[in-house]
DRENROTOR-472950 format. One record per residue: residue number from 0; residue in one letter; chain; x, y, z of N, C-alpha, C, O in turn. Coordinates in nm, 2 decimals. Atoms other than C-alpha are relative to their C-alpha. Layout:
REM DRENROTOR-472950
@num: NUM, residuo: A, cadena: A, n.px: X, n.py: Y, n.pz: Z, ca.px: X, ca.py: Y, ca.pz: Z, c.px: X, c.py: Y, c.pz: Z, o.px: X, o.py: Y, o.pz: Z
...
REM end
This chain:
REM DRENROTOR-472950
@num: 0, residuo: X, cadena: A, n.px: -0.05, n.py: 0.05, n.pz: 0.12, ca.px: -3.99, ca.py: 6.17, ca.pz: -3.34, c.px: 0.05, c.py: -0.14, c.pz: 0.01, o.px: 0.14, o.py: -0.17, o.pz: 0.10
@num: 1, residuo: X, cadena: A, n.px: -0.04, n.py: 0.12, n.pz: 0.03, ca.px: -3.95, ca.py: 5.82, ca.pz: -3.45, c.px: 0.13, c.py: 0.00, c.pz: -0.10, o.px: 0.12, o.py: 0.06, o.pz: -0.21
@num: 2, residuo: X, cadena: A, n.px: -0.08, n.py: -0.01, n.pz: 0.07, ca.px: -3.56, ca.py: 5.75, ca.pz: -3.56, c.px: 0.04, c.py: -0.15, c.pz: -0.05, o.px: 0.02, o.py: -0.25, o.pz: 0.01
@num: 3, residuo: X, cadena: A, n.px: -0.02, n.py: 0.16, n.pz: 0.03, ca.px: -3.47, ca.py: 5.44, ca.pz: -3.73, c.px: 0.14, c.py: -0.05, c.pz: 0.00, o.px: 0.23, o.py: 0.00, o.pz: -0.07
@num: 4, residuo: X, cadena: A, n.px: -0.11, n.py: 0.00, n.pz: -0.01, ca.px: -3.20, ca.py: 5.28, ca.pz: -3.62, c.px: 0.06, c.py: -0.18, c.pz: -0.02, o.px: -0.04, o.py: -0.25, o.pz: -0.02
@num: 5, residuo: X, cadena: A, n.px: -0.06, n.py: 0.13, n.pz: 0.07, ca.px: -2.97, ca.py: 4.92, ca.pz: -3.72, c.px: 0.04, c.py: -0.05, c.pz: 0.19, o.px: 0.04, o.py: 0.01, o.pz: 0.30
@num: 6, residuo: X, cadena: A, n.px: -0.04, n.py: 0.05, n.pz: -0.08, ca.px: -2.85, ca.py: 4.69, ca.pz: -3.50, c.px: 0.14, c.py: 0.06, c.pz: 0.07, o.px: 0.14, o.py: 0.03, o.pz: 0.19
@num: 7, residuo: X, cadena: A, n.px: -0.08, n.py: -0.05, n.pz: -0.12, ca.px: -2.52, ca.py: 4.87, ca.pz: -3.35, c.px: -0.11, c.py: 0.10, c.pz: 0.06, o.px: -0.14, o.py: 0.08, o.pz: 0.18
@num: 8, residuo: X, cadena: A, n.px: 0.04, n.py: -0.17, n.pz: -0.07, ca.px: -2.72, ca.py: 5.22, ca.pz: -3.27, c.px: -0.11, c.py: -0.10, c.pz: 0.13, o.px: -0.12, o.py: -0.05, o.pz: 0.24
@num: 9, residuo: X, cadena: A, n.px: 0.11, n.py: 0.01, n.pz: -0.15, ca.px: -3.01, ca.py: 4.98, ca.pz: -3.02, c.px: 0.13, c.py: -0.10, c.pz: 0.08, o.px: 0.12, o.py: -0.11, o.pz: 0.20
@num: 10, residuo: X, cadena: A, n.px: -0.09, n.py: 0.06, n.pz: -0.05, ca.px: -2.72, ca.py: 4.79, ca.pz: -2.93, c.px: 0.11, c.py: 0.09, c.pz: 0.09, o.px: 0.18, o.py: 0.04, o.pz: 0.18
@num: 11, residuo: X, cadena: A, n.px: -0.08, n.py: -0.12, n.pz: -0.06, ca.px: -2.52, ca.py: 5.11, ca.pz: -2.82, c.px: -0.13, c.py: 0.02, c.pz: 0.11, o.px: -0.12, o.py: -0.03, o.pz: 0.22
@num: 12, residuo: X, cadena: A, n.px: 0.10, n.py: -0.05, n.pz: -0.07, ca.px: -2.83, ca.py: 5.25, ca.pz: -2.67, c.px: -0.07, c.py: -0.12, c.pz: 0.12, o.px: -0.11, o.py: -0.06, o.pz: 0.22
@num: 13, residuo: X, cadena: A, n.px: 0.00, n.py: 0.10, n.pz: -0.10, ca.px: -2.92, ca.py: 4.93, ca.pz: -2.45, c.px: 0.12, c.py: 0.01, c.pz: 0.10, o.px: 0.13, o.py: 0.02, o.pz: 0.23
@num: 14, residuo: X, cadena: A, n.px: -0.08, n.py: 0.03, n.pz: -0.14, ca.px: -2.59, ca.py: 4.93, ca.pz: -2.33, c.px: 0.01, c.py: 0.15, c.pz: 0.09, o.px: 0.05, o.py: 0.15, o.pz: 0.21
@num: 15, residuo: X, cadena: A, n.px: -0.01, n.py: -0.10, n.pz: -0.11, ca.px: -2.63, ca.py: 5.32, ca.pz: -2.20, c.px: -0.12, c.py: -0.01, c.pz: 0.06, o.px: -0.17, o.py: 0.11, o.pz: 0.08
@num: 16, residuo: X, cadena: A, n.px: 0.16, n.py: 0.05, n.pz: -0.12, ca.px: -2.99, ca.py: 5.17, ca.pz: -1.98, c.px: -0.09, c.py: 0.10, c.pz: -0.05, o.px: -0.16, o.py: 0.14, o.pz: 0.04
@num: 17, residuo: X, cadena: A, n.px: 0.08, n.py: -0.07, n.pz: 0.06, ca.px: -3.19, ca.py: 5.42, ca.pz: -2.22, c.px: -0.14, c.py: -0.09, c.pz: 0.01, o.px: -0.14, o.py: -0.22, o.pz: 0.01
@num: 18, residuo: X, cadena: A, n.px: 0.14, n.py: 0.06, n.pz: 0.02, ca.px: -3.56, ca.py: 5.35, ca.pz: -2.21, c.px: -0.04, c.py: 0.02, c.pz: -0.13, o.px: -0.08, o.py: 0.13, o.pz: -0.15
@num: 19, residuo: X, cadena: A, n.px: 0.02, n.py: -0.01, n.pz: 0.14, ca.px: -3.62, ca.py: 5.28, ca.pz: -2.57, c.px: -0.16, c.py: -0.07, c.pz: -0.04, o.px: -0.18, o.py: -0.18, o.pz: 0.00
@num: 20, residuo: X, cadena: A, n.px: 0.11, n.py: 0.05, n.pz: 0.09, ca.px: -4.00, ca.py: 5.24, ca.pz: -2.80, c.px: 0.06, c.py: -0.06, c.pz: -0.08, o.px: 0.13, o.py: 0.01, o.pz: -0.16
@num: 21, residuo: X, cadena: A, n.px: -0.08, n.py: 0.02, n.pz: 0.17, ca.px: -3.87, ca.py: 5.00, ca.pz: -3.08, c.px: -0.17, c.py: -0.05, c.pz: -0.06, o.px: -0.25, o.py: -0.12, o.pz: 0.01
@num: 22, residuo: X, cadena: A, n.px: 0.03, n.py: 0.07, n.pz: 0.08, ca.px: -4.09, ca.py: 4.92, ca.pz: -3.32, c.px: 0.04, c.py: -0.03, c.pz: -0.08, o.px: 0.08, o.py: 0.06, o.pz: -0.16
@num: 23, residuo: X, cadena: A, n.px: -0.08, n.py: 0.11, n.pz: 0.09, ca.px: -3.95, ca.py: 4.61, ca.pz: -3.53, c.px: -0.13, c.py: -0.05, c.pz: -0.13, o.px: -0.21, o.py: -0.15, o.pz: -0.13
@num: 24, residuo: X, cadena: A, n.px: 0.07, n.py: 0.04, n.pz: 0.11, ca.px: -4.12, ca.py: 4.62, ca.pz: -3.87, c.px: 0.06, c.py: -0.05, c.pz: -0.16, o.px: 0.18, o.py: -0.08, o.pz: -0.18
@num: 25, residuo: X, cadena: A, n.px: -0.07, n.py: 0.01, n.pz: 0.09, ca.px: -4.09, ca.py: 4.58, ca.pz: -4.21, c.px: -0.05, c.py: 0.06, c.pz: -0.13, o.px: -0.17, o.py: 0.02, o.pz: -0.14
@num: 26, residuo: X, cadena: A, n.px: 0.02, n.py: -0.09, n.pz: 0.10, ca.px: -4.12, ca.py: 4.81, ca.pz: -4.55, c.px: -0.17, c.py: -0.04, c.pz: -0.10, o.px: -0.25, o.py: 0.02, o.pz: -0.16
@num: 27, residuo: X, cadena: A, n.px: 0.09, n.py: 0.07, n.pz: 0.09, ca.px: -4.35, ca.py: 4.54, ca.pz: -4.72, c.px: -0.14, c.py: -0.03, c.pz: 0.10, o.px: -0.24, o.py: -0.08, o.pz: 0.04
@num: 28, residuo: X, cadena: A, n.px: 0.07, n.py: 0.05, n.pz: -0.10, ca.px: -4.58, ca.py: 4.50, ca.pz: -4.39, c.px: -0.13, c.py: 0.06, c.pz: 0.02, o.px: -0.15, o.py: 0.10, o.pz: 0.14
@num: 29, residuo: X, cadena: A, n.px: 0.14, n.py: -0.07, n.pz: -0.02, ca.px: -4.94, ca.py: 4.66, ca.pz: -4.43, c.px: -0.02, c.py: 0.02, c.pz: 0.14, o.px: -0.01, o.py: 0.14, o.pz: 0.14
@num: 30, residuo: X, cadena: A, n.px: 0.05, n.py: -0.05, n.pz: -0.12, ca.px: -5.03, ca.py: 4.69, ca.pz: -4.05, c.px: 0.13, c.py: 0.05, c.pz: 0.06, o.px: 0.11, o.py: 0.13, o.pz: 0.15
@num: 31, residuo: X, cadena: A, n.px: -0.13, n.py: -0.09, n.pz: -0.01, ca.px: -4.62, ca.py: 4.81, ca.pz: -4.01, c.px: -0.02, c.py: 0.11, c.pz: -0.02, o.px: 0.04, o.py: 0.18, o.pz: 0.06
@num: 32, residuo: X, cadena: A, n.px: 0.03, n.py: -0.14, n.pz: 0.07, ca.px: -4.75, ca.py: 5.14, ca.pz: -4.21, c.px: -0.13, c.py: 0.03, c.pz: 0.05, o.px: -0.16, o.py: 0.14, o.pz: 0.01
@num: 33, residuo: X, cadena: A, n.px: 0.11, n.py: -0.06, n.pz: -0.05, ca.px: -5.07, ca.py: 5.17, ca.pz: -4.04, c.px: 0.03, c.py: 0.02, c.pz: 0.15, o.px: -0.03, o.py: 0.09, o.pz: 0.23
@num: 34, residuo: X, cadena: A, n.px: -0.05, n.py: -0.02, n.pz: -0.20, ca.px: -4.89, ca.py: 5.15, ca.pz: -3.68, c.px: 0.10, c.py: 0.12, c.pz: -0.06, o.px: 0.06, o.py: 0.22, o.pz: 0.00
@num: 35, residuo: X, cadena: A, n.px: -0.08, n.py: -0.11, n.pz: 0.00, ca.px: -4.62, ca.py: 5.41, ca.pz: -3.82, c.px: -0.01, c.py: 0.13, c.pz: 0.02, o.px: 0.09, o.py: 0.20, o.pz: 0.06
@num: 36, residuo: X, cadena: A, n.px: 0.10, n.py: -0.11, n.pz: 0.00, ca.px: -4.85, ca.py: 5.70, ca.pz: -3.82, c.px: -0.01, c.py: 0.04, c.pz: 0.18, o.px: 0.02, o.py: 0.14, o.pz: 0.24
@num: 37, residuo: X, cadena: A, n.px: 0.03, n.py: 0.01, n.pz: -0.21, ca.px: -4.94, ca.py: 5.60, ca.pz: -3.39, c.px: 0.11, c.py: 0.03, c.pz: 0.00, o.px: 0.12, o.py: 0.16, o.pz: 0.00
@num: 38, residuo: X, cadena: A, n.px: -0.11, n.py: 0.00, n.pz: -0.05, ca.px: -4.62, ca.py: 5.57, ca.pz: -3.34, c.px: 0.05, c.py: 0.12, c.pz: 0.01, o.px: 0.07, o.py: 0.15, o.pz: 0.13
@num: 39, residuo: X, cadena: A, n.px: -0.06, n.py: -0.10, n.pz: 0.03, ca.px: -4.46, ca.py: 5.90, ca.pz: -3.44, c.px: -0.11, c.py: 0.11, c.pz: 0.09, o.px: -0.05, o.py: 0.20, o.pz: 0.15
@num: 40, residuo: X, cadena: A, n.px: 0.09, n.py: -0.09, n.pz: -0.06, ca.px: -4.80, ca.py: 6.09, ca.pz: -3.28, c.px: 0.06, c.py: -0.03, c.pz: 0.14, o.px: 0.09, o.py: 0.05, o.pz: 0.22
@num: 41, residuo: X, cadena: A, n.px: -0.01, n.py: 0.04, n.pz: -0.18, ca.px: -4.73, ca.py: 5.92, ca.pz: -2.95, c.px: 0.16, c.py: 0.03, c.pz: 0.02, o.px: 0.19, o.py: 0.01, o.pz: 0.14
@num: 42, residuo: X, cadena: A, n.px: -0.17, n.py: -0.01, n.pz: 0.02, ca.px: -4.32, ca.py: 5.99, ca.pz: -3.02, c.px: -0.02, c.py: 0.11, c.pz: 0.13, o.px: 0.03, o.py: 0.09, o.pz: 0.25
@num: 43, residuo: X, cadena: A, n.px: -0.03, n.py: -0.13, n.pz: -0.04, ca.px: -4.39, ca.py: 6.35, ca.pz: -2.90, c.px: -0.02, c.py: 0.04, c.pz: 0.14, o.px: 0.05, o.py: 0.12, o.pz: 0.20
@num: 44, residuo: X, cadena: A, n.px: 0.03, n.py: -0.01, n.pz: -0.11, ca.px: -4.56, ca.py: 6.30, ca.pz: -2.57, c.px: 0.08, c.py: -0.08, c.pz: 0.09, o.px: 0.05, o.py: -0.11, o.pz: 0.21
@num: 45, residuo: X, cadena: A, n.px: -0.08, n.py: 0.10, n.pz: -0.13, ca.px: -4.27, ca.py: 6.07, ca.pz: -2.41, c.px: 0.14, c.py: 0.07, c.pz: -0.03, o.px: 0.25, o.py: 0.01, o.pz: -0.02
@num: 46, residuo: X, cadena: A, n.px: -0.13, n.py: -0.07, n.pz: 0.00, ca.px: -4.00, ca.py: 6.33, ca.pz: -2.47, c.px: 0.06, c.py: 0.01, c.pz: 0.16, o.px: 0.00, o.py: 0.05, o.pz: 0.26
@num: 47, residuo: X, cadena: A, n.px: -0.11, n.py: -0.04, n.pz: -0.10, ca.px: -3.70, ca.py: 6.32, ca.pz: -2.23, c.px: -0.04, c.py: -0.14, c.pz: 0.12, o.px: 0.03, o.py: -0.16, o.pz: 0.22
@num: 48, residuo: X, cadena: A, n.px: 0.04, n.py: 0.14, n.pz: -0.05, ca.px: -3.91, ca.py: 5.97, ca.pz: -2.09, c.px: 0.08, c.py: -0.12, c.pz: -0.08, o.px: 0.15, o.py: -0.20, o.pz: -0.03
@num: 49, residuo: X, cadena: A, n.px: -0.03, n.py: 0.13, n.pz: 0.06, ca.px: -3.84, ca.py: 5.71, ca.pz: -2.37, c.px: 0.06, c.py: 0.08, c.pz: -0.15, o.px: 0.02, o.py: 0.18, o.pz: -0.19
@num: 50, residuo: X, cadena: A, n.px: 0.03, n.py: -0.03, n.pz: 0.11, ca.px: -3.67, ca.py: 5.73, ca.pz: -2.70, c.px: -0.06, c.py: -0.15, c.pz: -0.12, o.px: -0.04, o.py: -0.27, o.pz: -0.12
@num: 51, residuo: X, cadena: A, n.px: 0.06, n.py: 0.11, n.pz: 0.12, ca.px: -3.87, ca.py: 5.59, ca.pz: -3.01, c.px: 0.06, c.py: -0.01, c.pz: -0.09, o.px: 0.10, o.py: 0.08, o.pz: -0.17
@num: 52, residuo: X, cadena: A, n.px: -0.08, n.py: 0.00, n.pz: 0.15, ca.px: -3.70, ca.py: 5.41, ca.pz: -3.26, c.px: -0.05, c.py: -0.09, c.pz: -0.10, o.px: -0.11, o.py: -0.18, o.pz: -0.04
@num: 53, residuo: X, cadena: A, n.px: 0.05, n.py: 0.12, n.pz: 0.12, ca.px: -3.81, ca.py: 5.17, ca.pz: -3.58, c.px: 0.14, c.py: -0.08, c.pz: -0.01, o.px: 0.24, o.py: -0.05, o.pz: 0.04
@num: 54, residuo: X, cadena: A, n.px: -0.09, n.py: 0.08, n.pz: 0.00, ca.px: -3.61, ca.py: 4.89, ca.pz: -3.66, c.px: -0.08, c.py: -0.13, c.pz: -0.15, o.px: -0.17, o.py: -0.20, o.pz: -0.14
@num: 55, residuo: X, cadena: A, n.px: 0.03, n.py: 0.06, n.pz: 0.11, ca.px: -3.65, ca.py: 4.71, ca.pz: -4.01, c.px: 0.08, c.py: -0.12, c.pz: 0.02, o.px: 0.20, o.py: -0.13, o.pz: 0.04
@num: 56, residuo: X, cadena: A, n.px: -0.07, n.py: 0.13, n.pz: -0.07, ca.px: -3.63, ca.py: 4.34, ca.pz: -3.92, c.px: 0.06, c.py: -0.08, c.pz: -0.12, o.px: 0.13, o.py: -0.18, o.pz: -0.09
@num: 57, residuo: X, cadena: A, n.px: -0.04, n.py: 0.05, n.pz: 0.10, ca.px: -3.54, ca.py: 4.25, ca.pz: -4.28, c.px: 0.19, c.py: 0.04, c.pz: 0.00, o.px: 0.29, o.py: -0.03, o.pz: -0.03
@num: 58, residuo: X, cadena: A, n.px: -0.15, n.py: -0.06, n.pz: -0.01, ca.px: -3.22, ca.py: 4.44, ca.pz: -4.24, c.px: 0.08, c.py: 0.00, c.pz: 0.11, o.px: 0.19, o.py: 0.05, o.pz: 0.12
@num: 59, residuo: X, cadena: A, n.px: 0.00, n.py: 0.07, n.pz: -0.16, ca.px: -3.19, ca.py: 4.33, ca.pz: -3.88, c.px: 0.00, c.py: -0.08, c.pz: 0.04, o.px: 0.00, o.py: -0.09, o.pz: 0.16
@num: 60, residuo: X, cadena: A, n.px: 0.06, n.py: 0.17, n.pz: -0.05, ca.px: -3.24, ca.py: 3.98, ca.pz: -3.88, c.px: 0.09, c.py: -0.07, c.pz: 0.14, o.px: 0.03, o.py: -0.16, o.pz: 0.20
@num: 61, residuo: X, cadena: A, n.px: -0.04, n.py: 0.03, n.pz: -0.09, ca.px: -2.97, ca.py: 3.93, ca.pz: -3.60, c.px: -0.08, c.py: 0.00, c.pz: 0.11, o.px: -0.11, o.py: -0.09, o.pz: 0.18
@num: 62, residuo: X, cadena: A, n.px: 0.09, n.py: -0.04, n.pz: -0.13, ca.px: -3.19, ca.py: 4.14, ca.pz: -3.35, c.px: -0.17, c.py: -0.10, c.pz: -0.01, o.px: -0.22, o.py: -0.18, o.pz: 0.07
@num: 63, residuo: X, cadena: A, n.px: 0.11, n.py: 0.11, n.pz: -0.02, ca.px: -3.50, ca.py: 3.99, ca.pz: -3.47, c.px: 0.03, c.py: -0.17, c.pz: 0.07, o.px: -0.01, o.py: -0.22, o.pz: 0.17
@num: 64, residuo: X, cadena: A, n.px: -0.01, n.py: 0.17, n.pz: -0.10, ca.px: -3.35, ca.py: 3.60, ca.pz: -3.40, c.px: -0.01, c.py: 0.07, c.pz: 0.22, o.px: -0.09, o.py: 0.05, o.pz: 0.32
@num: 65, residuo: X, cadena: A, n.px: -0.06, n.py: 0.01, n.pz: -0.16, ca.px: -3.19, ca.py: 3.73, ca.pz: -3.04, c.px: -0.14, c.py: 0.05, c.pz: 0.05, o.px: -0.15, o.py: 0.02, o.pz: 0.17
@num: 66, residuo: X, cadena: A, n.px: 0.11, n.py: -0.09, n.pz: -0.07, ca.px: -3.57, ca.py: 3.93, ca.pz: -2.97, c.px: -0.11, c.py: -0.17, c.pz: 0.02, o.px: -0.18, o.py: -0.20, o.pz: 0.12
@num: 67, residuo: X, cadena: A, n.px: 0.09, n.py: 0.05, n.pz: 0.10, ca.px: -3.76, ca.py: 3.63, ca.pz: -3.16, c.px: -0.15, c.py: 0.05, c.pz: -0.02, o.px: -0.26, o.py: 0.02, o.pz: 0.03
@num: 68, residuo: X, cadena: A, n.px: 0.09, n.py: -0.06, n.pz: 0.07, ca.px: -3.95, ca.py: 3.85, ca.pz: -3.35, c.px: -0.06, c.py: -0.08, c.pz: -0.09, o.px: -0.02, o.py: -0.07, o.pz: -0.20
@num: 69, residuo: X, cadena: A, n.px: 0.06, n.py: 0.10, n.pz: 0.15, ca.px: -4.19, ca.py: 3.59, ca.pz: -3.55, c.px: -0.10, c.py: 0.10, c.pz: -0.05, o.px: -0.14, o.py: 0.06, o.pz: -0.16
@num: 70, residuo: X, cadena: A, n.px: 0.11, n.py: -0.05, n.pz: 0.05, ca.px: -4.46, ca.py: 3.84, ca.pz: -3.62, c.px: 0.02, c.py: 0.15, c.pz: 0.01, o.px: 0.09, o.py: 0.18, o.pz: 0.10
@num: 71, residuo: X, cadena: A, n.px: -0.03, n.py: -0.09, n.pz: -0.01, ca.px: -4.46, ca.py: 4.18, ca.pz: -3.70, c.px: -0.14, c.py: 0.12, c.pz: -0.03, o.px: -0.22, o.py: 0.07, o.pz: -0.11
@num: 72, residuo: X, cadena: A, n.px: -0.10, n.py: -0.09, n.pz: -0.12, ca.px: -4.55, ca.py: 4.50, ca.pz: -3.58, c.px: 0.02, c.py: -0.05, c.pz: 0.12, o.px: -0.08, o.py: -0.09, o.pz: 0.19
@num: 73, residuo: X, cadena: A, n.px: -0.05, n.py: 0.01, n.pz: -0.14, ca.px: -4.38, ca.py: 4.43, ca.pz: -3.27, c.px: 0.04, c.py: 0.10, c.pz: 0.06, o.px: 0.14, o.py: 0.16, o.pz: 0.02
@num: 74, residuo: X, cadena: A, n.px: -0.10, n.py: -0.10, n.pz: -0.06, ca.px: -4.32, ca.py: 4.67, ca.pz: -3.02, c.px: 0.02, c.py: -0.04, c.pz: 0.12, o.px: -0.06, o.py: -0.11, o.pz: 0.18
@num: 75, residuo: X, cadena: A, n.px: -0.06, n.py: 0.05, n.pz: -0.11, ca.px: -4.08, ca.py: 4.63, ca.pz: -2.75, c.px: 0.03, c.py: 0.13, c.pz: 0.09, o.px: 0.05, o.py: 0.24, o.pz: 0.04
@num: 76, residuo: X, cadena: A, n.px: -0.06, n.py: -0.11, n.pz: -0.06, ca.px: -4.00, ca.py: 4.85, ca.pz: -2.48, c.px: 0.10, c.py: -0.04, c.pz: 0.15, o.px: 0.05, o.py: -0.09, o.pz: 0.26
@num: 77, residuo: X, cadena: A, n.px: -0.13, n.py: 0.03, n.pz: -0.03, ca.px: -3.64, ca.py: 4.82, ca.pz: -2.32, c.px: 0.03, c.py: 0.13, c.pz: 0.12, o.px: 0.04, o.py: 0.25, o.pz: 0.10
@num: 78, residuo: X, cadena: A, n.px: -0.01, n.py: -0.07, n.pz: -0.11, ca.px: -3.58, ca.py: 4.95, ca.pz: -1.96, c.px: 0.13, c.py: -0.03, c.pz: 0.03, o.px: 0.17, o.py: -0.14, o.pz: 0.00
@num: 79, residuo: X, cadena: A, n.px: -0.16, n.py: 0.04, n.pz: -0.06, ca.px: -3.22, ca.py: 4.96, ca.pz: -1.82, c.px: 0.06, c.py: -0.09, c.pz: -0.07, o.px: 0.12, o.py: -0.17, o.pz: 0.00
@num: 80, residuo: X, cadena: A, n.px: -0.06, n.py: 0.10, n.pz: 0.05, ca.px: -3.09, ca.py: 4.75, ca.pz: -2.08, c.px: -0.06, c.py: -0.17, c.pz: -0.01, o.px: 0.00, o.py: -0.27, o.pz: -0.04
@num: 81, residuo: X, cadena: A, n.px: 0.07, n.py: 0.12, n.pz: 0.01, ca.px: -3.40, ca.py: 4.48, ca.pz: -2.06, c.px: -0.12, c.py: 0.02, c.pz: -0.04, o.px: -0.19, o.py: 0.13, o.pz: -0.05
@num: 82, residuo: X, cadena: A, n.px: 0.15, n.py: -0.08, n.pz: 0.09, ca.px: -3.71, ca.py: 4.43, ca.pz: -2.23, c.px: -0.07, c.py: -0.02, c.pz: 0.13, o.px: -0.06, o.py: -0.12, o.pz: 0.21
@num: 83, residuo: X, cadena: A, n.px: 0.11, n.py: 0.01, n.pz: -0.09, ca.px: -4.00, ca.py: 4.54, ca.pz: -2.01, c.px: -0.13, c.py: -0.05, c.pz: -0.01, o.px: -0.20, o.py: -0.10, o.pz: 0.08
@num: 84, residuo: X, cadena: A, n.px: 0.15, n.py: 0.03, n.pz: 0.07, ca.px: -4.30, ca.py: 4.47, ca.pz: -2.24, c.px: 0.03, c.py: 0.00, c.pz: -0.15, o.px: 0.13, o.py: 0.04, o.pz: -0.22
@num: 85, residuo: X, cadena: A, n.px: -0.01, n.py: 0.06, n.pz: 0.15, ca.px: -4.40, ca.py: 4.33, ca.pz: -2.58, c.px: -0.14, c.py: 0.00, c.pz: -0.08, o.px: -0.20, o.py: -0.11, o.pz: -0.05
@num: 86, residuo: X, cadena: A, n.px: 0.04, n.py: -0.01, n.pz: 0.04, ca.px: -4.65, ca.py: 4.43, ca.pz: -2.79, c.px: -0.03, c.py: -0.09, c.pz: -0.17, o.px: 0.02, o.py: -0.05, o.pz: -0.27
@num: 87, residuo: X, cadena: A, n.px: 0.06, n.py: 0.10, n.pz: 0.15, ca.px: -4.78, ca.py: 4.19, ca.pz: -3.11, c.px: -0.10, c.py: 0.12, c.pz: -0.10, o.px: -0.17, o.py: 0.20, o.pz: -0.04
@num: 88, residuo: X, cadena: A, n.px: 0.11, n.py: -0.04, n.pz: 0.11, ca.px: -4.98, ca.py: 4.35, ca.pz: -3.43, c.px: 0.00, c.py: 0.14, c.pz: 0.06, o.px: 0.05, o.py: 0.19, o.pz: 0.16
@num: 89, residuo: X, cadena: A, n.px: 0.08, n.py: -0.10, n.pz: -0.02, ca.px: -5.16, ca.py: 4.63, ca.pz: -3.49, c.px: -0.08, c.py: 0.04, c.pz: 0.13, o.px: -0.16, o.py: -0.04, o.pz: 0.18
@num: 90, residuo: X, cadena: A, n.px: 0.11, n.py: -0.01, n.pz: -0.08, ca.px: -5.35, ca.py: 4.82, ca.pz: -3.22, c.px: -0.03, c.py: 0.14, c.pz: -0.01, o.px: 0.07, o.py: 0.20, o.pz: -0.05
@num: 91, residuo: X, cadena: A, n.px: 0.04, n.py: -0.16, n.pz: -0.05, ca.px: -5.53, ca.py: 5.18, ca.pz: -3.17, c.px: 0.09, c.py: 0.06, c.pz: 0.08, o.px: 0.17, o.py: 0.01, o.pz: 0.16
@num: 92, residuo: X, cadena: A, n.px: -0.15, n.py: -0.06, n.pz: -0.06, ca.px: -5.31, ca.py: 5.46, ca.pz: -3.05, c.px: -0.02, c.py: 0.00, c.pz: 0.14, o.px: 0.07, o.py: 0.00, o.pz: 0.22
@num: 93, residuo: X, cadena: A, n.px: 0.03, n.py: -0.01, n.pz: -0.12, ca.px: -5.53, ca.py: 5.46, ca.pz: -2.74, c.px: 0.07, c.py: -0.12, c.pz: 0.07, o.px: 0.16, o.py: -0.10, o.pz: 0.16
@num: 94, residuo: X, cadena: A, n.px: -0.07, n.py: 0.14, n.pz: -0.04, ca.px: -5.41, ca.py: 5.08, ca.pz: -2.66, c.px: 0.14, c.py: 0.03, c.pz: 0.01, o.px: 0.20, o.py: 0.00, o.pz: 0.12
@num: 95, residuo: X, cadena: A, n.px: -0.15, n.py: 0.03, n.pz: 0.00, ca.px: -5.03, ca.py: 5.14, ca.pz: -2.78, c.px: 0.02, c.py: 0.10, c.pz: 0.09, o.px: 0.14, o.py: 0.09, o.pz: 0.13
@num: 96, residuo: X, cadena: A, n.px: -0.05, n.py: -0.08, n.pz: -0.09, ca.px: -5.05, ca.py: 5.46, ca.pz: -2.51, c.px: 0.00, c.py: -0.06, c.pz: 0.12, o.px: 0.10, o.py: -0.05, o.pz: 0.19
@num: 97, residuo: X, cadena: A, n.px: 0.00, n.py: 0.12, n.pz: -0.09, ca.px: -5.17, ca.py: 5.23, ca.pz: -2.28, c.px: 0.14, c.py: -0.10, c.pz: 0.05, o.px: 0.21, o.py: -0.09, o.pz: 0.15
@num: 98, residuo: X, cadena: A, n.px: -0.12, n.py: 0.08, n.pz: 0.00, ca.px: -4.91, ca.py: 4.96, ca.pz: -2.34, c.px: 0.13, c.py: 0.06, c.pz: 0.02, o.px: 0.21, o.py: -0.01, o.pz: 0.08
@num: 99, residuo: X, cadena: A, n.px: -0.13, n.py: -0.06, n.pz: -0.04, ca.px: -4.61, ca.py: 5.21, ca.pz: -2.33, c.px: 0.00, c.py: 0.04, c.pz: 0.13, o.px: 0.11, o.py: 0.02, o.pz: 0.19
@num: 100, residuo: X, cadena: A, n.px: 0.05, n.py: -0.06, n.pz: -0.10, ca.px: -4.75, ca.py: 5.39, ca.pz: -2.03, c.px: -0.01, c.py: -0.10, c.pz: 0.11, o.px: -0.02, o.py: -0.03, o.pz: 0.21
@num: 101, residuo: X, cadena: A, n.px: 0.02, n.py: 0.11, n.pz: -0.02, ca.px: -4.79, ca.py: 5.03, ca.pz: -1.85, c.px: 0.18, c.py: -0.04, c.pz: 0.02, o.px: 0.23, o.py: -0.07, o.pz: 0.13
@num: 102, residuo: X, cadena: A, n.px: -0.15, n.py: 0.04, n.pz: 0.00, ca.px: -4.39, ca.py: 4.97, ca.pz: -1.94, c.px: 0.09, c.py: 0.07, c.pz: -0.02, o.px: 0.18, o.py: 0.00, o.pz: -0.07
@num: 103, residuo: X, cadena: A, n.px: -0.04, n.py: -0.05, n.pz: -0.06, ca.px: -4.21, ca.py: 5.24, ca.pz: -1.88, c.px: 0.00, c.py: 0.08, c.pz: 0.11, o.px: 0.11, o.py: 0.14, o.pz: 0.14
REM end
């Protein structure tokens, strides 16, 4: 399960070294809603490994500057309190299993 969460809750969760999936999108973002679907499929198979969370960069704009998020979907994945890997745009769920599987 993908939870969506604001700037304290990854901000809390960074600081307890959680391995967190963010994807940083946005409501208006055509390939944001075609990655949301991957995302929540692939949620299920990293139980008790990573949690997945969304992050709406319009309503986040802090995290976006400190990430610099210029493009969106972005997905980030955050090891011990640092990012490990960085994901740009749209990709197939095969690729984004890839890419998480790679950085955590």
């Amino acid at each position: 399960m993908v939870q969506k969460i604001d700037s304290a809750a990854f901000r809390a969760a960074l600081g307890e070294g959680k391995t967190l999936v963010v994807d940083f999108y946005a409501d208006w973002c055509g390939p944001c809603r075609m990655l949301a679907p991957v995302m929540e499929r692939l949620s299920d198979g990293y139980a008790g490994k990573a949690e997945f969370c969304k992050m709406d960069v319009d309503d986040n704009p802090d995290i976006a500057r400190e990430y610099s998020i210029m493009s969106i979907p972005c997905v980030m994945v955050f090891k011990n309190g640092a990012l490990a890997g960085k994901n740009v745009g749209f990709v197939p769920q095969e690729a984004m299993k890839d890419f998480i599987d790679k950085n955590i």
